[in-house]
N, C-alpha and C positions, 0 to 999 in steps of 0.2 A: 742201462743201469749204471750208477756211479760208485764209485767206489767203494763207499759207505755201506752198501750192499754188502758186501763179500765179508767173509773173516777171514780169507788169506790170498792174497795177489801179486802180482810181479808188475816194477815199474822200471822201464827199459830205457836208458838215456839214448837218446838219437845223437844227440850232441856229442854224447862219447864216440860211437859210432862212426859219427861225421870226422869227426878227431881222428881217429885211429887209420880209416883211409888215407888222409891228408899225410898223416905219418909215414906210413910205408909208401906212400907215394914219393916221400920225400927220400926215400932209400935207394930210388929206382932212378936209373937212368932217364932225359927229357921221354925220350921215345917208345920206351916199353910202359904196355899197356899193363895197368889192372883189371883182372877180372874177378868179381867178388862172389863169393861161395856161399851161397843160401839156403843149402839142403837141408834136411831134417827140420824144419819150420826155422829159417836163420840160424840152426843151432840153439832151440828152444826159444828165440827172442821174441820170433816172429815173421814170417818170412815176405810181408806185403810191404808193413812200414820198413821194413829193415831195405828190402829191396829200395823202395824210395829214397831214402835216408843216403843209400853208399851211393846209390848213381846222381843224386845232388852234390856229392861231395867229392867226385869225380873218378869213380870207377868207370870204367866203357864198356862195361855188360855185366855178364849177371852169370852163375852155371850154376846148376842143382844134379841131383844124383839120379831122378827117375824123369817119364813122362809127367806123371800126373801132376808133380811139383814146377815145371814148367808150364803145364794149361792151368794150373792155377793161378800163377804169373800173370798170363796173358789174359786170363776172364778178369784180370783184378787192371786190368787196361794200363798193365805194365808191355812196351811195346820194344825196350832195349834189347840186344843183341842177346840171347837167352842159349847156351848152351848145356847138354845131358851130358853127365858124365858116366855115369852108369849107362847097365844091361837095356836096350829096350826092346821087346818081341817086334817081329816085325806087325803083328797084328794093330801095335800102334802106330806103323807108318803112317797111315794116312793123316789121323789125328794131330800128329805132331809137324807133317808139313803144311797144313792147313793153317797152325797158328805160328809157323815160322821159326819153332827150333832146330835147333842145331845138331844131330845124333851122333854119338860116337860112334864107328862100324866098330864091330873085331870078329865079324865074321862074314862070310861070304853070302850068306844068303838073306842078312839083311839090307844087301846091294840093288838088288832086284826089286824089292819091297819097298825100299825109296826112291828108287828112282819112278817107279809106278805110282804111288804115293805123291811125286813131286807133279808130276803129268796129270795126274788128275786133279788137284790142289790148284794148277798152273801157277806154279813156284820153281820155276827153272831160270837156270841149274838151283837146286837146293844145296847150301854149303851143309859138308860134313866135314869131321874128323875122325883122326884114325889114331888109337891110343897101343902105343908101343907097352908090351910086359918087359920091362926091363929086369924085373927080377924081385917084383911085391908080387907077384905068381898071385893077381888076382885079374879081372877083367884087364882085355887087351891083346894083340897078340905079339906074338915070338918076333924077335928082328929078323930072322933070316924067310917069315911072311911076309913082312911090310910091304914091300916091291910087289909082289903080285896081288895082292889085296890092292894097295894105291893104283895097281894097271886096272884092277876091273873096274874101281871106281870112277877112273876119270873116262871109261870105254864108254859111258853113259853120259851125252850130253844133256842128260836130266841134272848132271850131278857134280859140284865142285868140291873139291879136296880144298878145303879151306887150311885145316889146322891137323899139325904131327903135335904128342902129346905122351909125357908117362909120366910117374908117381911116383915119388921116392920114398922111401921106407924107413931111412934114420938119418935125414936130411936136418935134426935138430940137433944132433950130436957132432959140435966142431969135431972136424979131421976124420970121420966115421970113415973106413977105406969102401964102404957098399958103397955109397953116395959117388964116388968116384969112378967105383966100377958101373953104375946104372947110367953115369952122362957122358963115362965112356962107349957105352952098347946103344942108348939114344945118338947120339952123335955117328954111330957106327951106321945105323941107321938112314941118317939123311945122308949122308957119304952117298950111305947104296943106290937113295933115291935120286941124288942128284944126279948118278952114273947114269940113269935110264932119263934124264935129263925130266925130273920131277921135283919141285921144293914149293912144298905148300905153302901159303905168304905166313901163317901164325902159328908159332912155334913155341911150347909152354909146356916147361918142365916144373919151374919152383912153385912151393905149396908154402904156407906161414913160416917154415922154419927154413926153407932153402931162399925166401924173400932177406930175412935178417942172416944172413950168412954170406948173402949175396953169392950162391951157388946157382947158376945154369939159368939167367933171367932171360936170355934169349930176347924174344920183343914184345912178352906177356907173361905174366904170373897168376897167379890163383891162390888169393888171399883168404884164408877159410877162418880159424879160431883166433886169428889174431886181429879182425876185425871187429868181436866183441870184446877186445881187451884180456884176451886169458893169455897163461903162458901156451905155446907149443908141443911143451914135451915139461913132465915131471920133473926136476932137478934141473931143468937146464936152463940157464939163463936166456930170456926173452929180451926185451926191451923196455927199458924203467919208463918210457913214455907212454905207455900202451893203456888206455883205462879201462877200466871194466866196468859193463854197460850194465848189468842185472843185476838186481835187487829185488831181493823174496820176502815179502813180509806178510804179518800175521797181527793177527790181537791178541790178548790174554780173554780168554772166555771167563775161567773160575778161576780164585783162589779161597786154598783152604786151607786147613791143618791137619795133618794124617797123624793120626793116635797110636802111639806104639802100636809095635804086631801089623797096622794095617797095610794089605801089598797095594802095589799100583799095577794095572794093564793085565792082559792075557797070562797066566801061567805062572803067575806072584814071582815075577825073575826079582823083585825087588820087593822090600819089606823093611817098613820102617823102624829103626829099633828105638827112635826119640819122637819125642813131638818135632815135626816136620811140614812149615809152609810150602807149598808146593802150588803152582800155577799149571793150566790144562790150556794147551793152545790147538786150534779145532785146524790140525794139517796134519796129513798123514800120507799113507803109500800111497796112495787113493788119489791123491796131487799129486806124485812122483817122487814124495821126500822119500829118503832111503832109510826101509824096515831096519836094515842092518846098525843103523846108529842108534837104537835102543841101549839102555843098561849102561848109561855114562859114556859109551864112546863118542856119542855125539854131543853137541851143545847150542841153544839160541843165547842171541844176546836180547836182552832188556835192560833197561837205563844204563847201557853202552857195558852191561855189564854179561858174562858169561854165565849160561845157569847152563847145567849138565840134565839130557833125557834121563830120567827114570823109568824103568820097565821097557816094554815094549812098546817099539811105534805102531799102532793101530792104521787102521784104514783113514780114518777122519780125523785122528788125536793125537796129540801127545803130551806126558806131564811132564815140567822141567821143575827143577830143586829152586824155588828161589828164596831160602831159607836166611840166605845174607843178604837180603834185599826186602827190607821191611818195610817201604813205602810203594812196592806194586804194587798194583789194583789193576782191577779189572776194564778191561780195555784199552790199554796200554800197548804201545807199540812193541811187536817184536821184529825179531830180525833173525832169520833164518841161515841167509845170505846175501854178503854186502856190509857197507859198513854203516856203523849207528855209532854218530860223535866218535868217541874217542876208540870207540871198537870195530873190531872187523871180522871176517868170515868169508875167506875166499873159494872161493869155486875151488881152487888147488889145495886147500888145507879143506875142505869137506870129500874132495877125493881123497886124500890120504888116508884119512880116518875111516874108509871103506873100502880102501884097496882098490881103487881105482883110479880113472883120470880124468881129467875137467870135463873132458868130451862129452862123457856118459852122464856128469853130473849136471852142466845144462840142457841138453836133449832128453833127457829122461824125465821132465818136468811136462805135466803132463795137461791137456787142455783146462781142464776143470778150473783151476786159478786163471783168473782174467788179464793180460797183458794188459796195463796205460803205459800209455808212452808218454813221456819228458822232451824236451828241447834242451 
């Protein structure tokens, strides 16, 4: 189906994309590696062309969060270095050494489970990693684990201890004293490991915002939201070269005039008290736009101009005021997010206006609108 089809869609620039690797590539040292973070579908972009896109533009692998975003990967005859960063049961051993990923341990008994896994696969040694809880107290374990966890791993010639690994927590905030103390307790770490005379060859602490701070790049990083161009962290300054790849657009369906007295959407939150042009554009929660920017908090742009949600965002709907815009009509471009001519709508100012942050506002974007891709 072509575009023409749809009344509301997302067009992803790869070019940006491609851009923004080369960028932080350009931060890094000749010899540490990028590895580009493609969980939750790219971060709403997409995660097959996005995958393609960053390993042309020379990323040296790929990591996702689960199994299945992995063999998704690999059914889509993506064959690069593919690392899990996340939980996986060992029920997905087997699965996962068969199409050649990478699993994080952080715990004892899914040592067993891959190395069995790798044996029957005949994928030996299968590399794993081993992700240190430095102190984001979420998957991973304790440093004063690591050493006997990395002893049972490499007790199994099914199985190579490839990569030491943790996650910083406010690694976007210059001078943050955690961040210090976290690459203090990782470093504590290989200390311990090297004593028993163990150093995994890939070592990868910095995430998007410890890459632009140039904190802990060790001889791999893991480039995740900065890849599509967003800022890192709410207030904090990123990089003015970084673009951002998404754009959400829509058409005007109706325009009409609302008669005194008449409400718009669910539960009359609004009610016109003048004669009032109003336009209905056919996206709602239902795609992922955010219910919550009902009743003027939120706003599209049309003819690069701002019109404010009226009433509640419905499932499939919502009306915007375009009452200072007396030449829309129907079928006209909108713009949800992204920029249009002379206006814009960034991922970080539509988080604001919901109390949240870029993260949530691209991944929450939800199948139903169709990703095209751009060059």
């Amino acid at each position: 189906m072509t575009l023409e089809t749809f009344p509301t869609w997302l067009e992803v620039n790869l070019g940006a994309i491609r851009h923004n690797v080369r960028l932080l590539r350009s931060l890094l040292a000749p010899k540490v590696a990028l590895v580009a973070v493609v969980k939750a579908n790219a971060y709403g972009h997409g995660a097959i062309p996005v995958a393609r896109a960053v390993l042309q533009a020379g990323a040296t692998g790929l990591a996702v969060a689960r199994a299945d975003e992995g063999l998704a990967l690999r059914a889509a005859g993506i064959e690069a270095s593919l690392w899990i960063l996340g939980f996986v049961p060992e029920s997905a051993a087997l699965a996962c050494a068969q199409a050649g990923l990478t699993v994080t341990v952080a715990r004892p008994t899914q040592i067993a489970a891959l190395a069995a896994a790798a044996r029957a696969a005949g994928r030996m040694p299968l590399p794993v990693h081993l992700k240190v809880d430095t102190g984001l107290s979420r998957y991973g374990v304790l440093p004063e684990e690591v050493v006997p966890l990395a002893q049972a791993i490499v007790a199994h010639p099914e199985l190579a201890l490839e990569g030491l690994w943790t996650h910083y927590a406010v690694a976007e905030q210059p001078d943050h004293p955690y961040t210090a103390r976290q690459l203090a307790a990782f470093e504590d770490a290989l200390a311990a490991l090297g004593a028993v005379r163990l150093r995994p060859p890939i070592l990868h602490t910095a995430n998007s915002g410890a890459i632009l701070r140039g904190t802990g790049h060790f001889n791999c990083v893991r480039a995740g939201v900065t890849l599509y161009g967003l800022q890192p962290e709410p207030g904090v300054t990123g990089h003015p070269g970084l673009r951002p790849a998404l754009t959400w657009k829509a058409r005007v369906a109706r325009v009409h005039t609302l008669a005194p007295g008449t409400s718009v959407s669910y539960g009359c939150t609004f009610t016109a008290a003048r004669p009032m042009r109003v336009a209905l554009i056919p996206v709602g929660y239902g795609d992922g736009y955010p219910r919550r920017l009902g009743n003027g908090r939120g706003a599209v742009l049309i003819h690069e101009q701002r019109c404010p949600i009226l009433g509640r965002v419905c499932m499939d709907n919502v009306v915007v005021d375009v009452d200072h815009l007396p030449a829309v009509a129907e079928d006209d471009e909108v713009v949800l997010l992204g920029v249009q001519g002379a206006g814009s709508i960034s991922a970080e100012e539509l988080a604001e206006w919901e109390e949240t942050n870029n993260y949530e506002v691209v991944t929450r974007i939800l199948p139903r609108p169709p990703r095209f891709y751009l060059d």
